[in-house]
N, CA, C and O atoms as CSV, one atom per row, in Angstrom:
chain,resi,resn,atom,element,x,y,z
A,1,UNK,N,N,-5.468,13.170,-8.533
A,1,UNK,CA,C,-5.265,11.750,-8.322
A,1,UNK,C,C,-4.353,11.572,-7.110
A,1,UNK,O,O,-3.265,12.148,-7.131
A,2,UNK,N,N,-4.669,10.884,-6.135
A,2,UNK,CA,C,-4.018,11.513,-4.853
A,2,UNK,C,C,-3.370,9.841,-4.736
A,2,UNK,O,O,-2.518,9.581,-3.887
A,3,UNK,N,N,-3.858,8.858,-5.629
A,3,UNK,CA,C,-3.371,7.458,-6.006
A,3,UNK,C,C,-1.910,7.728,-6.183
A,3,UNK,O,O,-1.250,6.794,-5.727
A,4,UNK,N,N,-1.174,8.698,-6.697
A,4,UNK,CA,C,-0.002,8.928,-7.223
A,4,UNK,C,C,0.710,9.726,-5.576
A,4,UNK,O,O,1.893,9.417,-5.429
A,5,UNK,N,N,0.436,10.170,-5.021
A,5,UNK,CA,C,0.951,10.309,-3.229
A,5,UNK,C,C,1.107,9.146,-2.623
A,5,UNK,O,O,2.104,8.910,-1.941
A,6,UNK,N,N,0.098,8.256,-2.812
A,6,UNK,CA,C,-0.101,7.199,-2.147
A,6,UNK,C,C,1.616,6.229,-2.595
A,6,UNK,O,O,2.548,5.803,-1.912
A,7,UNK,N,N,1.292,6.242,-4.098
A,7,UNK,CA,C,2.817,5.373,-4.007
A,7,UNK,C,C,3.619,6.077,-4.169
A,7,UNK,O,O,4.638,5.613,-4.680
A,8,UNK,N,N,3.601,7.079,-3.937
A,8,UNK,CA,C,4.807,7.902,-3.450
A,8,UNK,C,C,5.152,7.267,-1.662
A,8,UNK,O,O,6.231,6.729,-1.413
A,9,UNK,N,N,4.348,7.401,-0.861
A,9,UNK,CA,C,4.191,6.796,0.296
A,9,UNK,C,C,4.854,5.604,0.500
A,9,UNK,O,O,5.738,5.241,1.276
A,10,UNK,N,N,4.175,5.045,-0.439
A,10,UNK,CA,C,4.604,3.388,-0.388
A,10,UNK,C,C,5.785,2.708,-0.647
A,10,UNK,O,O,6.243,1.716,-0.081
A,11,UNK,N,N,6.401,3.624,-1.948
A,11,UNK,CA,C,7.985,3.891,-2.198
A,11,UNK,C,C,8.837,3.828,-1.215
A,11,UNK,O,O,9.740,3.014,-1.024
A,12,UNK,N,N,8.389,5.043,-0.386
A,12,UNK,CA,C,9.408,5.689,0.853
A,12,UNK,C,C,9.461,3.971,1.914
A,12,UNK,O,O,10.419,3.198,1.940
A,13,UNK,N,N,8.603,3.861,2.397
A,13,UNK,CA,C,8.149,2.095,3.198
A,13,UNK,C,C,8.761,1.453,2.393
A,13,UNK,O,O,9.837,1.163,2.916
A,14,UNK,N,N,8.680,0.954,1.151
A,14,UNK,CA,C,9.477,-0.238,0.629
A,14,UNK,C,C,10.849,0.293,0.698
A,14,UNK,O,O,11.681,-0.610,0.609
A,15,UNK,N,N,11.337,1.443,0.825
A,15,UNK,CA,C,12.339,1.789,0.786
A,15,UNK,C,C,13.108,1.511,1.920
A,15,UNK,O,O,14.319,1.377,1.743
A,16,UNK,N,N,12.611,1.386,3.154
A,16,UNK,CA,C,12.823,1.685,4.619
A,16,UNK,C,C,13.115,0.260,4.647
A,16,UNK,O,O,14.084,-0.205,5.247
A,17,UNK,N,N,12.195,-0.487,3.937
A,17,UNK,CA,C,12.085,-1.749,4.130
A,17,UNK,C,C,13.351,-2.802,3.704
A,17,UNK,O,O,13.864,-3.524,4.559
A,18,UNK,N,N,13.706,-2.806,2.569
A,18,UNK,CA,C,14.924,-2.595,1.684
A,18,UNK,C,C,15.952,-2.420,2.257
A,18,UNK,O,O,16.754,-3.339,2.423
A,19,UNK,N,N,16.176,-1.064,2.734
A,19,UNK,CA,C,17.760,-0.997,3.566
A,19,UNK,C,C,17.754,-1.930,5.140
A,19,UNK,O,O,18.608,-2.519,5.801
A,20,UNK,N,N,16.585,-1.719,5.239
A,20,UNK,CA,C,17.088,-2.470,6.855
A,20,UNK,C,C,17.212,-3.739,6.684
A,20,UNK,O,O,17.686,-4.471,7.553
A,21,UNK,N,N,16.737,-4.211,5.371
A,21,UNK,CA,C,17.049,-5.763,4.698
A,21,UNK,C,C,18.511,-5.890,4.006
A,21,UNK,O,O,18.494,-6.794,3.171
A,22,UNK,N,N,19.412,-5.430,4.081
A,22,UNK,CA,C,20.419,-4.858,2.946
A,22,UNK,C,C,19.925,-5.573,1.230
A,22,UNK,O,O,20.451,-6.433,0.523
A,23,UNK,N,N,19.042,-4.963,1.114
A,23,UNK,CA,C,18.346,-5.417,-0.718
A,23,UNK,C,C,19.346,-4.025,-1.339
A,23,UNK,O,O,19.639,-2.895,-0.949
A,24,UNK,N,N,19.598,-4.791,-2.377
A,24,UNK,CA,C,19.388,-4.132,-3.710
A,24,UNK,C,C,18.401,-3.394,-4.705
A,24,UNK,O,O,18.305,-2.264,-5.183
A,25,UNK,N,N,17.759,-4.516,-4.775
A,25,UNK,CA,C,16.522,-4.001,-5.517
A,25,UNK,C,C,15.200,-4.732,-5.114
A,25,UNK,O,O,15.338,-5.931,-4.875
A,26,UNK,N,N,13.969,-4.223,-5.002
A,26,UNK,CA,C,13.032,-4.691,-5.059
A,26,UNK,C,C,12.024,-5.168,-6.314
A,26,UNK,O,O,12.180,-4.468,-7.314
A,27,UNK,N,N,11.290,-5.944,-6.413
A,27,UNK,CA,C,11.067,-7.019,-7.352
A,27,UNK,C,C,9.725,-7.349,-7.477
A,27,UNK,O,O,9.203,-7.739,-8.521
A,28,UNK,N,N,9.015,-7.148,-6.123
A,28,UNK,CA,C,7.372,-7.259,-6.200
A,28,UNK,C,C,6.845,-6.614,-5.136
A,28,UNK,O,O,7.402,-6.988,-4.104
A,29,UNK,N,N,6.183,-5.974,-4.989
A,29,UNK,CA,C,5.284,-5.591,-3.716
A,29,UNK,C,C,3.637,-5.873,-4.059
A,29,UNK,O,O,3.090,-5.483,-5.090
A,30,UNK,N,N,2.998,-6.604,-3.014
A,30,UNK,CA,C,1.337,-6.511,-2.621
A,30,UNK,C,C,1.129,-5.592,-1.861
A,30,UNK,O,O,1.788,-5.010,-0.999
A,31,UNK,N,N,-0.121,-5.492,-2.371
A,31,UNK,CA,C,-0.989,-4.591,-1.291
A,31,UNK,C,C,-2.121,-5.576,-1.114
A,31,UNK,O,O,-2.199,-6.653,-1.705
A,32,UNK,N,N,-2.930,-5.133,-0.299
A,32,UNK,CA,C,-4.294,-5.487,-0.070
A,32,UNK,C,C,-5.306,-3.866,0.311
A,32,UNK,O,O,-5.093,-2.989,1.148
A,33,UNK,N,N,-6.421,-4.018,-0.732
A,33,UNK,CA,C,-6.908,-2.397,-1.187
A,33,UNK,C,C,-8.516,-3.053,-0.992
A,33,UNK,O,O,-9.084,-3.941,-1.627
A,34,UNK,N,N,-9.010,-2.147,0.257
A,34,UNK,CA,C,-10.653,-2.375,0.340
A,34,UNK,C,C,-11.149,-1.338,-0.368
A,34,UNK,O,O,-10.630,-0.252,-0.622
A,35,UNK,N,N,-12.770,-2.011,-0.819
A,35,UNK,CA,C,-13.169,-0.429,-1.717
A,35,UNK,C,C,-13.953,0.639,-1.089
A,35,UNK,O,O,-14.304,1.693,-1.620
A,36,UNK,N,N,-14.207,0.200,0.223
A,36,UNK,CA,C,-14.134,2.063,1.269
A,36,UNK,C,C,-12.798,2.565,1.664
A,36,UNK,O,O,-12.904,3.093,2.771
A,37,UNK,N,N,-11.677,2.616,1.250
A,37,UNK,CA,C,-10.785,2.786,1.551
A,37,UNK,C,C,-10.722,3.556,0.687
A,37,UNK,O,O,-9.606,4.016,0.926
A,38,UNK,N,N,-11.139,4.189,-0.352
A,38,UNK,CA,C,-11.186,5.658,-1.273
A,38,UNK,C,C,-9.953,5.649,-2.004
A,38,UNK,O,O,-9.356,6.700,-2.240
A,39,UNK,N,N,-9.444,4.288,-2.458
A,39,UNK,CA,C,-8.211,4.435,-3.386
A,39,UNK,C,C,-8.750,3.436,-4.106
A,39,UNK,O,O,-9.297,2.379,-3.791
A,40,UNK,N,N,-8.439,4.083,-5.377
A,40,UNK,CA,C,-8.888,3.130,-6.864
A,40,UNK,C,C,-7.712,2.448,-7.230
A,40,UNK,O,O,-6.735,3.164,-7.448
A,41,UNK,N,N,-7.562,1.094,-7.361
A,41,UNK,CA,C,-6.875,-0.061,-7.625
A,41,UNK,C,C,-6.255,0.094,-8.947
A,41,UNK,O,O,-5.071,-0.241,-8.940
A,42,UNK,N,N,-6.751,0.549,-10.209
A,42,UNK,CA,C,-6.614,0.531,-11.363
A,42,UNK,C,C,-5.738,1.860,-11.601
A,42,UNK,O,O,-5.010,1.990,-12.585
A,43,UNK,N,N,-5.914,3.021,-10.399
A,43,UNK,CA,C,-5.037,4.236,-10.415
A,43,UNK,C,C,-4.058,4.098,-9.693
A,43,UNK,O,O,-3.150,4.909,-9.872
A,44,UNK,N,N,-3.929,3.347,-8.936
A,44,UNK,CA,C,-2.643,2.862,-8.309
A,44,UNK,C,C,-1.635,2.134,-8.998
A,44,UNK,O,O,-0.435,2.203,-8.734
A,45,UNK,N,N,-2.107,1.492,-9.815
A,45,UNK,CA,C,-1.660,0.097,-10.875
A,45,UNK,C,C,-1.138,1.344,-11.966
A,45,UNK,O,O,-0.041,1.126,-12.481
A,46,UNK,N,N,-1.682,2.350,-12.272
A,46,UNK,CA,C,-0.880,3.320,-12.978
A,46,UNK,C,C,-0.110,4.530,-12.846
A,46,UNK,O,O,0.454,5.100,-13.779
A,47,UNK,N,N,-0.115,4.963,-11.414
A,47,UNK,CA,C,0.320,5.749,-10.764
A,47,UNK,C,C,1.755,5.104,-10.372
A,47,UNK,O,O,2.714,5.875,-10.329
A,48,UNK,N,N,2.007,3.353,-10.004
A,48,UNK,CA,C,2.973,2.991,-9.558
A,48,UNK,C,C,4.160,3.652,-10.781
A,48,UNK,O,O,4.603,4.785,-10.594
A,49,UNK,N,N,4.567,2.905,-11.904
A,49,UNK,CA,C,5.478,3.417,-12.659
A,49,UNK,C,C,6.113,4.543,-12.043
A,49,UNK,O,O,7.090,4.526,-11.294
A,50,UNK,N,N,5.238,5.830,-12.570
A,50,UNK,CA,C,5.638,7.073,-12.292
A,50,UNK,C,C,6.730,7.207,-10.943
A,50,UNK,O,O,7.920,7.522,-10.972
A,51,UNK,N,N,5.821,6.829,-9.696
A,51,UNK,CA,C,6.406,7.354,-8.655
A,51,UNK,C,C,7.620,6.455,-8.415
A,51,UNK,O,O,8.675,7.021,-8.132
A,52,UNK,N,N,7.591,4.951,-8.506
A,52,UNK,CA,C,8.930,4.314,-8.215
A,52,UNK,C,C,9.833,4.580,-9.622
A,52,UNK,O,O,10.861,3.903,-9.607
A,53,UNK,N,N,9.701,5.303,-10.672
A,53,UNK,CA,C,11.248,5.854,-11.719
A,53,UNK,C,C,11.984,5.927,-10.485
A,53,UNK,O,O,11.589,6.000,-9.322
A,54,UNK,N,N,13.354,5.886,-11.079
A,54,UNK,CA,C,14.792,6.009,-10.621
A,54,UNK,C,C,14.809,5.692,-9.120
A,54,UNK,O,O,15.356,6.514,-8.384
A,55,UNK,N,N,14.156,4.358,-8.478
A,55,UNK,CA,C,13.950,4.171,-7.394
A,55,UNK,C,C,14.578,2.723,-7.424
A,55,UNK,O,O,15.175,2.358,-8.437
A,56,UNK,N,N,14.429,1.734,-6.121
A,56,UNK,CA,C,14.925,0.692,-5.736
A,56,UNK,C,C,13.678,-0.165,-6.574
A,56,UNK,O,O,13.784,-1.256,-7.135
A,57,UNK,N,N,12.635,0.593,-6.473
A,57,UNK,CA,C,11.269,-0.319,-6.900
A,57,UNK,C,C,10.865,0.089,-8.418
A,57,UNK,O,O,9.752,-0.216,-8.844
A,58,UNK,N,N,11.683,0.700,-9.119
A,58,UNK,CA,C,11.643,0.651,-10.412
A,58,UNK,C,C,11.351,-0.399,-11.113
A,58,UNK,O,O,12.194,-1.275,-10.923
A,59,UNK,N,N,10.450,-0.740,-11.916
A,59,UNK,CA,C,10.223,-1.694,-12.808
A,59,UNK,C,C,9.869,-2.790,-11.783
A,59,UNK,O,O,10.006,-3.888,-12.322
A,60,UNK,N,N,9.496,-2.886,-10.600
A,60,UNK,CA,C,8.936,-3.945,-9.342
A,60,UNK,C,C,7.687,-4.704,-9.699
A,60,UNK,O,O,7.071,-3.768,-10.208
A,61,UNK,N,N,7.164,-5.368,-9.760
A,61,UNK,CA,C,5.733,-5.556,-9.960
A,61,UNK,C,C,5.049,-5.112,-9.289
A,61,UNK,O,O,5.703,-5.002,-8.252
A,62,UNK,N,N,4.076,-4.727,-9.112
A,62,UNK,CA,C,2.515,-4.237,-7.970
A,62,UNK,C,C,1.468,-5.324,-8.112
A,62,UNK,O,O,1.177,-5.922,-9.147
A,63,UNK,N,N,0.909,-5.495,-6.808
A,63,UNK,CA,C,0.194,-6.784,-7.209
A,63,UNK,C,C,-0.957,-5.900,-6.163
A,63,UNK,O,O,-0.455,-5.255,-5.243
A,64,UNK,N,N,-2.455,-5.885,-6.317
A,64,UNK,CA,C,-3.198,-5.450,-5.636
A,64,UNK,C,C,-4.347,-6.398,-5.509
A,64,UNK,O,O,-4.912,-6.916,-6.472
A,65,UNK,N,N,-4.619,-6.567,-4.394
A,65,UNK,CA,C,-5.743,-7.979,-3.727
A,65,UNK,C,C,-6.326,-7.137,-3.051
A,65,UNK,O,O,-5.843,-6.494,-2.118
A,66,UNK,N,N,-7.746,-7.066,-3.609
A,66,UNK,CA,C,-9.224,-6.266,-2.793
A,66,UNK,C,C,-9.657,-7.225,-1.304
A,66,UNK,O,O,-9.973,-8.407,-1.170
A,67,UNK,N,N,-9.545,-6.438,-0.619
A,67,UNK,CA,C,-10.009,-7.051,0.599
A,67,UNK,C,C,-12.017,-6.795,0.436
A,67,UNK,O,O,-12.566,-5.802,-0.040
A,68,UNK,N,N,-12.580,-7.826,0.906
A,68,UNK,CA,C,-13.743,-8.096,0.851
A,68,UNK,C,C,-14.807,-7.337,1.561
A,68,UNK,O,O,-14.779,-7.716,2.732
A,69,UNK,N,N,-15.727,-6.446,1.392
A,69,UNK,CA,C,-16.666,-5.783,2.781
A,69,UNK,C,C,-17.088,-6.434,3.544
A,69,UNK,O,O,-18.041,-7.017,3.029
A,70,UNK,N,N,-16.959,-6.733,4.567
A,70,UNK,CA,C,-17.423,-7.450,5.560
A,70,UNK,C,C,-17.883,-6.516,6.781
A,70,UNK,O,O,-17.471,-5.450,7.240
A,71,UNK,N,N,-19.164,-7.607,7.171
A,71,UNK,CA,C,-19.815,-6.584,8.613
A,71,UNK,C,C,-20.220,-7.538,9.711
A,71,UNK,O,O,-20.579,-8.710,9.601
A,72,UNK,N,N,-20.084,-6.773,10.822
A,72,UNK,CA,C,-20.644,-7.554,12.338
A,72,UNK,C,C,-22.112,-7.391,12.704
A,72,UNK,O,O,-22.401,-6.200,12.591
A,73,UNK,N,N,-22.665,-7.779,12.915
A,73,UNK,CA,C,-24.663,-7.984,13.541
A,73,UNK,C,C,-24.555,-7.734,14.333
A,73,UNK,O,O,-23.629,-8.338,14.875
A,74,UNK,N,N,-25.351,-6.569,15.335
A,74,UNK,CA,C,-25.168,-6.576,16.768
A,74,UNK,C,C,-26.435,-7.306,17.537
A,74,UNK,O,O,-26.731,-7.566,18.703
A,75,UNK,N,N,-27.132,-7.525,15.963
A,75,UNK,CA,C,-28.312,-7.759,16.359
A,75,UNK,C,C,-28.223,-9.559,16.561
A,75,UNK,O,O,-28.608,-10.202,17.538
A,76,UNK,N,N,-27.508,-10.143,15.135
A,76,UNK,CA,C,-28.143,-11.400,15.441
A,76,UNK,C,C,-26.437,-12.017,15.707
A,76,UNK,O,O,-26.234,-13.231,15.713
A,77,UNK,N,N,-25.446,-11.141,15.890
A,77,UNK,CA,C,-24.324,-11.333,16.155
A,77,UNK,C,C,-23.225,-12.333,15.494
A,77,UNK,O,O,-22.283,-12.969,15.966
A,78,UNK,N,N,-23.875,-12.157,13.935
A,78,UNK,CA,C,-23.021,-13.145,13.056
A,78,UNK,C,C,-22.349,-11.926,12.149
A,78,UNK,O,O,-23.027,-10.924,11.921
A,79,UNK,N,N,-21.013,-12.039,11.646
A,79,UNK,CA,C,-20.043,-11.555,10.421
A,79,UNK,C,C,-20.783,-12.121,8.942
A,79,UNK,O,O,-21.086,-13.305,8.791
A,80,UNK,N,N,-21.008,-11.083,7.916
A,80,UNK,CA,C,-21.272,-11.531,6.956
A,80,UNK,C,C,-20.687,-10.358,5.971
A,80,UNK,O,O,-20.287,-9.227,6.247
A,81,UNK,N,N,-20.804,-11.168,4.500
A,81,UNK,CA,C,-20.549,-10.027,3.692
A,81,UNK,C,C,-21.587,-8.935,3.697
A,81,UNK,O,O,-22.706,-8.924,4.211
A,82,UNK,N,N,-20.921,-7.986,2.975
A,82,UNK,CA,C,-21.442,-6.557,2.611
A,82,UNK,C,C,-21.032,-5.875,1.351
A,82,UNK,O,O,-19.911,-5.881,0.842
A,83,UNK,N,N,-21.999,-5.348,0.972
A,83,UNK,CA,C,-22.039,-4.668,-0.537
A,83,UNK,C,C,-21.611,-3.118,-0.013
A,83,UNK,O,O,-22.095,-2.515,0.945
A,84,UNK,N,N,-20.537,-2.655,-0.950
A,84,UNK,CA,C,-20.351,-0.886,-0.706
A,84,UNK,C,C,-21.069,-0.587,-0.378
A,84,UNK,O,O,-21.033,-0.756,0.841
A,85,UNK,N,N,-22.393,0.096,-0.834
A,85,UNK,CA,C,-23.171,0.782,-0.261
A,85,UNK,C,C,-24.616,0.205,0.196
A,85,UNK,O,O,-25.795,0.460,-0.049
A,86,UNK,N,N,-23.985,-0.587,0.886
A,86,UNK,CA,C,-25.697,-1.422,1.261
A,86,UNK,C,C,-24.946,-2.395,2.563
A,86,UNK,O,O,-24.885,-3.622,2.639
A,87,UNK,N,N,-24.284,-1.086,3.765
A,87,UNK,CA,C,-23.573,-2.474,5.028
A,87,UNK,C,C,-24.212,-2.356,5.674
A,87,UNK,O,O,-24.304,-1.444,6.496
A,88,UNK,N,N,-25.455,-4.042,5.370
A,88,UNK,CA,C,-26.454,-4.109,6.576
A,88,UNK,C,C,-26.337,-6.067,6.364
A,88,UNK,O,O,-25.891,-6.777,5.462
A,89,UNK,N,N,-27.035,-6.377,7.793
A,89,UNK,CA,C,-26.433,-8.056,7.678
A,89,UNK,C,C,-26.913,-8.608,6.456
A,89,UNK,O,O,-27.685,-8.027,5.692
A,90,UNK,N,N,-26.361,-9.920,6.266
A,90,UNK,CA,C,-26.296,-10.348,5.165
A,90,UNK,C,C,-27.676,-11.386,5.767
A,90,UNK,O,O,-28.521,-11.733,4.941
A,91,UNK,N,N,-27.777,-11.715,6.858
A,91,UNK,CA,C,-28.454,-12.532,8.062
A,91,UNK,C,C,-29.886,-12.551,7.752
A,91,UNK,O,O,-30.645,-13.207,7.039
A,92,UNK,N,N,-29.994,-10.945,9.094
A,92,UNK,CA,C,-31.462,-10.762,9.117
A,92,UNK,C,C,-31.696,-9.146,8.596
A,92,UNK,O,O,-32.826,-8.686,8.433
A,93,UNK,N,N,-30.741,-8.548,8.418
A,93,UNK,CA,C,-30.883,-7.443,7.325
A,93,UNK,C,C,-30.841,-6.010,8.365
A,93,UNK,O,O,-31.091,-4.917,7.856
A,94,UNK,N,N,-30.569,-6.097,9.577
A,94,UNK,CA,C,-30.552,-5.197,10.025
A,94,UNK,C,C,-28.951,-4.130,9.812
A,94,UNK,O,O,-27.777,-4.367,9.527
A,95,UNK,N,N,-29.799,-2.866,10.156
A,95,UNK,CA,C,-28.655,-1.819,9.343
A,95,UNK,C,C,-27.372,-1.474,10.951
A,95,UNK,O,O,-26.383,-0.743,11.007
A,96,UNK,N,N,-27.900,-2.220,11.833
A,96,UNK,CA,C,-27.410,-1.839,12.685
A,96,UNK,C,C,-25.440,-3.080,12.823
A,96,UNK,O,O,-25.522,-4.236,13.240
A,97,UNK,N,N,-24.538,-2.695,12.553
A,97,UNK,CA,C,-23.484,-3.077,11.622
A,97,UNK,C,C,-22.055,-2.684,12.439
A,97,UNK,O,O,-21.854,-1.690,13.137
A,98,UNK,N,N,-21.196,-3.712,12.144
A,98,UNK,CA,C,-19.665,-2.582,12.836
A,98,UNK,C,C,-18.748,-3.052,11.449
A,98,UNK,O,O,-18.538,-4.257,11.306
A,99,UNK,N,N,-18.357,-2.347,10.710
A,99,UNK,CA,C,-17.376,-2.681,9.890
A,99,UNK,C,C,-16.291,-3.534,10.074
A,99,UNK,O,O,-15.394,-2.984,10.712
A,100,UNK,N,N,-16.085,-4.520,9.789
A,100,UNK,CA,C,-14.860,-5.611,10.276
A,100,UNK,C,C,-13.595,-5.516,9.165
A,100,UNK,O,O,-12.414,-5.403,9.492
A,101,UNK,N,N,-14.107,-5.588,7.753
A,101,UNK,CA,C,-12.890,-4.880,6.584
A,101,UNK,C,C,-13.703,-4.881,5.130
A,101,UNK,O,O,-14.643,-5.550,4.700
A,102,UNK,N,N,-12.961,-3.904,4.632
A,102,UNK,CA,C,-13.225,-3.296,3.250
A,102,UNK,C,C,-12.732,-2.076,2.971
A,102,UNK,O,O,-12.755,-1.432,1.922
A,103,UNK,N,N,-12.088,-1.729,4.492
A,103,UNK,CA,C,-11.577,0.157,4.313
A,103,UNK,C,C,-10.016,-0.152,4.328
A,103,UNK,O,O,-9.431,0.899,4.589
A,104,UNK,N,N,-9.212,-1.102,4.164
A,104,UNK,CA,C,-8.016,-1.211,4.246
A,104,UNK,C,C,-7.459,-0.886,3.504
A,104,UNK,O,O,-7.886,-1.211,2.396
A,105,UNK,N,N,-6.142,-0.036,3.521
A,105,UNK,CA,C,-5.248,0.036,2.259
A,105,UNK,C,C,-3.759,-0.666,2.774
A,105,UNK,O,O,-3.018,0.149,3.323
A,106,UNK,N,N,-3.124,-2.337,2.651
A,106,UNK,CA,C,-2.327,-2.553,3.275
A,106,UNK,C,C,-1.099,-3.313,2.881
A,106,UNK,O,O,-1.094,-4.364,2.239
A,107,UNK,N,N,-0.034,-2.649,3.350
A,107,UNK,CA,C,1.615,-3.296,2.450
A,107,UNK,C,C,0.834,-4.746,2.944
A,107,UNK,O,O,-0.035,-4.814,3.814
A,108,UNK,N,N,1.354,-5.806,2.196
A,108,UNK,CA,C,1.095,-7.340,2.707
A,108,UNK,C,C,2.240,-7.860,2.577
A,108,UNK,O,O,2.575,-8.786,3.315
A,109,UNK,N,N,3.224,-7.273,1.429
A,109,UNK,CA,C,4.588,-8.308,1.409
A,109,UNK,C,C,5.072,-7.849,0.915
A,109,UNK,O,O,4.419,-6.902,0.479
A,110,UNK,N,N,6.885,-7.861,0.282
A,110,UNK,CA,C,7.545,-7.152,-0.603
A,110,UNK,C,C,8.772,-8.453,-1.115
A,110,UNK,O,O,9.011,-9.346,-0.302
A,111,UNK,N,N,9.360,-8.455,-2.249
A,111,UNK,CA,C,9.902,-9.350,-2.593
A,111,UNK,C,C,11.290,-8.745,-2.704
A,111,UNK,O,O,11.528,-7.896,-3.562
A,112,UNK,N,N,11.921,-9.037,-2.117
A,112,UNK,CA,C,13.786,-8.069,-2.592
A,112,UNK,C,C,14.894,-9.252,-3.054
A,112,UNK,O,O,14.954,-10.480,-3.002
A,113,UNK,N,N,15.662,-8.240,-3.494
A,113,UNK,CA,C,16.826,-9.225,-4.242
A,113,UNK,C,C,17.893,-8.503,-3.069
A,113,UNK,O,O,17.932,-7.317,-2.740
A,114,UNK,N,N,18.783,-9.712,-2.537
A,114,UNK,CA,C,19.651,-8.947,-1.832
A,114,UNK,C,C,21.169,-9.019,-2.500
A,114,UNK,O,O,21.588,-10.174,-2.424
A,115,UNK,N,N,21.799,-8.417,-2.924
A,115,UNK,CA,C,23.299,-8.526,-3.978
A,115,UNK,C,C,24.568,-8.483,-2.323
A,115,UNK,O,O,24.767,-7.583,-1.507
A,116,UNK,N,N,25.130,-9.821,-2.436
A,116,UNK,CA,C,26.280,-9.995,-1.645
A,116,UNK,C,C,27.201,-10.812,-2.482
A,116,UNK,O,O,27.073,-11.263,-3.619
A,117,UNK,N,N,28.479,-10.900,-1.325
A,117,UNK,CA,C,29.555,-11.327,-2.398
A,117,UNK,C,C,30.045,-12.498,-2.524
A,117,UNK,O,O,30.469,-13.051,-1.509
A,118,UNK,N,N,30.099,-13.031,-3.535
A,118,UNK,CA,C,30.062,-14.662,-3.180
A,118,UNK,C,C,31.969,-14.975,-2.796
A,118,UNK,O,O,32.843,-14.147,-3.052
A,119,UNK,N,N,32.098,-15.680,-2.465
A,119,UNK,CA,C,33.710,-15.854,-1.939
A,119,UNK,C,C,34.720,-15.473,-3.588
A,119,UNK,O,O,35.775,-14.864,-3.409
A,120,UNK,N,N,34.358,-15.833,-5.009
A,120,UNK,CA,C,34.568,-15.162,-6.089
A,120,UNK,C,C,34.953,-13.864,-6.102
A,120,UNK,O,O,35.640,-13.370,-6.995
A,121,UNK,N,N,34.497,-13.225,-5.047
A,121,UNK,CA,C,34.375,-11.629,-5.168
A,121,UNK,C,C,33.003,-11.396,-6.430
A,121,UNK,O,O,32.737,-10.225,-6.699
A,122,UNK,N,N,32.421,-12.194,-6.944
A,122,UNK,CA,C,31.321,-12.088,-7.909
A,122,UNK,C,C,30.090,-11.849,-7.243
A,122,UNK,O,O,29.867,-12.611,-6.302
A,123,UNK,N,N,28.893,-10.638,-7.590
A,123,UNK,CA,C,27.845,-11.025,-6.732
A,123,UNK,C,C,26.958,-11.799,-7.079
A,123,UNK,O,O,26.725,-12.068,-8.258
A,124,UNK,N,N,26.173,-12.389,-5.833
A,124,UNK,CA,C,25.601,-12.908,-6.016
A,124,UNK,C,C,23.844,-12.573,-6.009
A,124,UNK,O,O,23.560,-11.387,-5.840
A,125,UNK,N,N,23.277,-13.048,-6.093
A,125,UNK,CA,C,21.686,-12.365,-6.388
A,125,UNK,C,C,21.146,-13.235,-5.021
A,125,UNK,O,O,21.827,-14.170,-4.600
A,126,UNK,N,N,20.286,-12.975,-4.582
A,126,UNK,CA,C,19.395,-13.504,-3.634
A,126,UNK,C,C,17.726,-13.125,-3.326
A,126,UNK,O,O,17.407,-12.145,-2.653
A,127,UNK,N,N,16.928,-13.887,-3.818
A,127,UNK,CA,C,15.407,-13.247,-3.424
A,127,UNK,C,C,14.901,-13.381,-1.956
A,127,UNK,O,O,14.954,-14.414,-1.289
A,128,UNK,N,N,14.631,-12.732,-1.740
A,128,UNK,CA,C,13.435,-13.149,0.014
A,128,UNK,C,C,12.027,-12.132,0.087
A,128,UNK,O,O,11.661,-11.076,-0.427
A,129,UNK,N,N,11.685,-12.770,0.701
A,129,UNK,CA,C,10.219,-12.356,0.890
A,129,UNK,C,C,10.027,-11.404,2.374
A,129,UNK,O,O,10.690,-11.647,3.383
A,130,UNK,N,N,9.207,-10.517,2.309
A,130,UNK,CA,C,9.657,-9.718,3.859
A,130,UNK,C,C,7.673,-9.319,3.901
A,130,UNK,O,O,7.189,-8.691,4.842
């Protein structure tokens, strides 16, 4: 299951992401996951746990949004959808095609809490979106 590298990967990036934000903790991350992109959505969604334990993104939500197959016509030069294994126009049916998306695997956003100090000396919590 190579889904479980992957958010291992993704960890390390939200991680990067996080400090140069001064966060605390992180709270949600999206992806956006095409299905030629050879990563299964549902193994990622269970692979996350594992790899973010004892991390900033522990207990984070994962949110995964399939990006759509889409293809270019060279022939009749219109974008249309496309089925996995059938990328030919949606138009006039020719197989002749440029992939536009469906192979993506991509961070889209991350949600962090940033902990600073309120004039109390108490911290305070803060969400932002990055």
């Amino acid at each position: 299951m190579h889904e479980l590298s992957i958010c291992r990967a993704l960890i390390e990036q939200v991680r990067e992401i996080a400090r140069n934000n001064d966060a605390s903790r992180v709270t949600e991350i999206s992806l956006e996951v095409g299905p030629l992109s050879g990563v299964m959505p549902e193994l990622l969604l269970e692979a996350f746990p594992m790899a973010s334990a004892g991390s900033m993104a522990e207990g984070a939500r994962l949110i995964v949004d399939m990006e759509p197959v889409r293809v270019w016509c060279s022939r009749c030069q219109l974008e249309s959808a496309a089925t996995l294994n059938r990328l030919v126009c949606a138009q006039c049916g020719d197989w002749r095609t440029e992939l536009r998306s469906g192979d993506a695997l991509m961070l889209k956003s991350v949600v962090l809490e940033e902990a600073r100090s309120e004039p109390s000396g108490q911290p305070a919590e803060e969400q932002g979106y990055v």
